[in-house]
N, C-alpha and C positions, 0 to 999 in steps of 0.2 A: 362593757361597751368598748368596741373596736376603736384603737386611736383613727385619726385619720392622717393622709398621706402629711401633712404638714407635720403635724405632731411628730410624727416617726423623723421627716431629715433633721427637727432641730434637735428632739435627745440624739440622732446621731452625732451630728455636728458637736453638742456638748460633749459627747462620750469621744469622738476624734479629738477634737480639740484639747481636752482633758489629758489623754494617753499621750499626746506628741509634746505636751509643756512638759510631764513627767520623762519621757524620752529624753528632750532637752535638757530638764532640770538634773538628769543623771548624769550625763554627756557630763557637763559644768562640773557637777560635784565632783566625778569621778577624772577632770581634767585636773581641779586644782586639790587635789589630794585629802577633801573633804566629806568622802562617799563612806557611805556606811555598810560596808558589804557582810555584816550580818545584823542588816536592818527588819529581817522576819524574826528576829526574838526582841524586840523592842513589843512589850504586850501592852504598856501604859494605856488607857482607854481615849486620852488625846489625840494620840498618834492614829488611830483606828477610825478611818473614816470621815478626815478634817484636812481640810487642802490648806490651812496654815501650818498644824505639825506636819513635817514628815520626817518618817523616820530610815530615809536615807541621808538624812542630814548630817552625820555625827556629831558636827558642830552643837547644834541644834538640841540633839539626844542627849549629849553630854550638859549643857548646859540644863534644861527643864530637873536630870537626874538631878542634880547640885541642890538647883532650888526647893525640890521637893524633901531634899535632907532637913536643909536650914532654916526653909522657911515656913515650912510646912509642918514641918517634925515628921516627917516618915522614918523610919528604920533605915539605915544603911541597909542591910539585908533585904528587904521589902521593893527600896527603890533601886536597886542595883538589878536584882533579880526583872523588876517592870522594866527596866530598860537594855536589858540582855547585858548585861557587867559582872564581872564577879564582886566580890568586898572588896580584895586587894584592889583590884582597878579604879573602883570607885576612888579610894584614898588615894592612885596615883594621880587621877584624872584633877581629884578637887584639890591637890598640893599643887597642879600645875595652874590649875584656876587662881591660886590662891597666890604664887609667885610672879606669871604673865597675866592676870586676867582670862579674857575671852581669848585671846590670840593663842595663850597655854591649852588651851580646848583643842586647836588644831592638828591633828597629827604629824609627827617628825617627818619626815623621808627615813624612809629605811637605807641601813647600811651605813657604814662610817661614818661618823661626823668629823674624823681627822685622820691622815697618814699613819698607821701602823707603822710602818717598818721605816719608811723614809721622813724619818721626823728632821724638827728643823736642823736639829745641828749636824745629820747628816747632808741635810742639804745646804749648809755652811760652807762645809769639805768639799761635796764635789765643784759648788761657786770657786772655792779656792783652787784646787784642781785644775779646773777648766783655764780661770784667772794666768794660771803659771804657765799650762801646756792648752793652747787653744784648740788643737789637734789630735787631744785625745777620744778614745772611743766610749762610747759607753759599755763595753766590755771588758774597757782599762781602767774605766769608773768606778764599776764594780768589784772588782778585783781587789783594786788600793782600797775603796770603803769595807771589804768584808774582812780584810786581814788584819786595817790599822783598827778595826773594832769587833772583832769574831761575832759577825751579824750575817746573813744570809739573802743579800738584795740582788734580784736578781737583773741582769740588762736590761731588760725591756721595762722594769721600776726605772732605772734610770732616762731611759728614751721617751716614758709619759713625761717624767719629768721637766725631760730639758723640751720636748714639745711643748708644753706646757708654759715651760719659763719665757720661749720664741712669742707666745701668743698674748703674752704682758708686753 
């Protein structure tokens, strides 16, 4: 039996409505750095079909995998694989569960979490530097830091820096 015109705008309406929360609810995810961008190997049969799991969540992902180790008794292998993980990850994921909680679920920012090259006691020296010769360059910076310590920092390390130090 043929729907009639009403039937058809409101499954559209639900199936719009539906697709633009998931739009949004990416937008969000993938602003505050909680997007699961290999959310098509999450196979768990929750995730499949259910507008509370989803499995662009990783938060979300990471967490159910956990519970399903501990509470459940699944396999590490078993529930790693359901939620697209390796073993190893798994163990990294549940030791940060287990350190931070839920917030440990979240993933880092990629990329350094501290100064390589211009660590602090370098940036002691050039404070002291600066301190004695107000007028020197960050050319001249570099220079005295790379010889009093045979390190290799280039100027422009130093002009983030003292940018940097202007903006405290």
């Amino acid at each position: 039996m043929p729907f009639c015109g009403v039937y058809d705008k409101i499954d559209i309406r639900r199936f719009a409505t539906r697709e633009v929360t998931k739009i949004r609810k990416k937008e969000i995810l993938q602003s505050n750095g909680t997007y699961n961008k290999n959310y098509e190997k999450v196979k768990d049969s929750r995730f499949i079909g259910n507008d509370f799991y989803d499995p662009m969540d990783i938060v979300q992902v990471k967490y159910e995998m956990i519970k399903d180790v501990v509470n459940y008794g699944k396999s590490v292998t078993d529930a790693a694989d359901g939620f697209g993980f390796s073993r190893t990850a798994y163990y990294n994921i549940k030791d940060a569960f287990d350190k931070r909680g839920v917030s440990g679920l979240i993933p880092e920012k990629p990329g350094p979490k501290k100064p390589r090259k211009l660590t602090p006691e370098y940036q002691k020296q050039i404070d002291d530097y600066i301190a004695k010769k107000p007028g020197a360059s960050s050319a001249e910076l570099a220079s005295v830091i790379n010889e009093n310590n045979g390190v290799n920092i280039s100027k422009r390390t130093i002009e983030r820096y003292r940018a940097k130090k202007k903006a405290f």
